[in-house]
N, C-alpha and C positions, 0 to 999 in steps of 0.2 A: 174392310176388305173392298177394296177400289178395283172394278174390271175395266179392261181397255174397250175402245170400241167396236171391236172386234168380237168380243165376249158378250157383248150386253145382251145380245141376243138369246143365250145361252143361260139353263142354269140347271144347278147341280145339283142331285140328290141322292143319300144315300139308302141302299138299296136295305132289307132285310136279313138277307143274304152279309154276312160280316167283311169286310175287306172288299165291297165292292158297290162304284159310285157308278150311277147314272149323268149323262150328257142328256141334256133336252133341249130342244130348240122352243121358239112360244109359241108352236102348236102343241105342244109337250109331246113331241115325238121323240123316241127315244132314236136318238142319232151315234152313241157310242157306248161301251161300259169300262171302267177302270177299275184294275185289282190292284190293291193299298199292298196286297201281299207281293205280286210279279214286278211293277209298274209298268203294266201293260195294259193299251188302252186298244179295244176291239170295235173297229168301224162297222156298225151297220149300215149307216146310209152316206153318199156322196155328199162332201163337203170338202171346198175349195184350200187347196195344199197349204195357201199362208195361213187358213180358218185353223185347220188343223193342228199346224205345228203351235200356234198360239194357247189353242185350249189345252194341246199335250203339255207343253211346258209349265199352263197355271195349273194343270193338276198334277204334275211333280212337285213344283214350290208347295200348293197348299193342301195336298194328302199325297207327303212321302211316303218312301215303302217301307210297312212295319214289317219287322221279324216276327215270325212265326213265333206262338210261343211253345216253348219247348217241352216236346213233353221227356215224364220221367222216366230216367232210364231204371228199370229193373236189373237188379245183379243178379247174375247166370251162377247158380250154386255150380261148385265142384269139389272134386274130391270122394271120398268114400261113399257117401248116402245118394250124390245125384248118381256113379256106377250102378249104385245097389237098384236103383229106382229102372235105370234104364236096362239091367239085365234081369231083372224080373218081366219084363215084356215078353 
């Protein structure tokens, strides 16, 4: 995984928090966060427009955004007994 010059400066980690990577500059200031889930990337601190779009874009190539996983759906009884349940209330 080869970063451009632009990057080198920059590096990535991911966080505890599931779906969501840290941006760090080499002070390891946290400079942005990215959610694998939205692919949205939230600026905390000022970095220069062409910095940005370059880091936005290597962190779509290299943590797409996963699908949620889905949860299960439970089936809604009906008919006679769910009636019966709701008029005994």
């Amino acid at each position: 995984m080869q970063k451009s010059s632009a990057l080198s400066s920059y590096h990535f980690k991911r966080t505890k928090i599931d779906g969501l990577i840290q941006v760090l500059n080499e002070g390891s200031y946290v400079m942005a966060e990215y959610s694998e889930r939205t692919g949205v990337v939230r600026w905390q601190r000022v970095v220069l427009a062409t910095q940005k779009e370059k880091i936005e874009r290597w962190l779509g190539e290299h943590y797409p955004v996963q699908a949620a996983p889905s949860e299960k759906t439970v089936p809604v009884r009906t008919g006679s007994r769910a009636r019966a349940v709701s008029s005994a209330r």
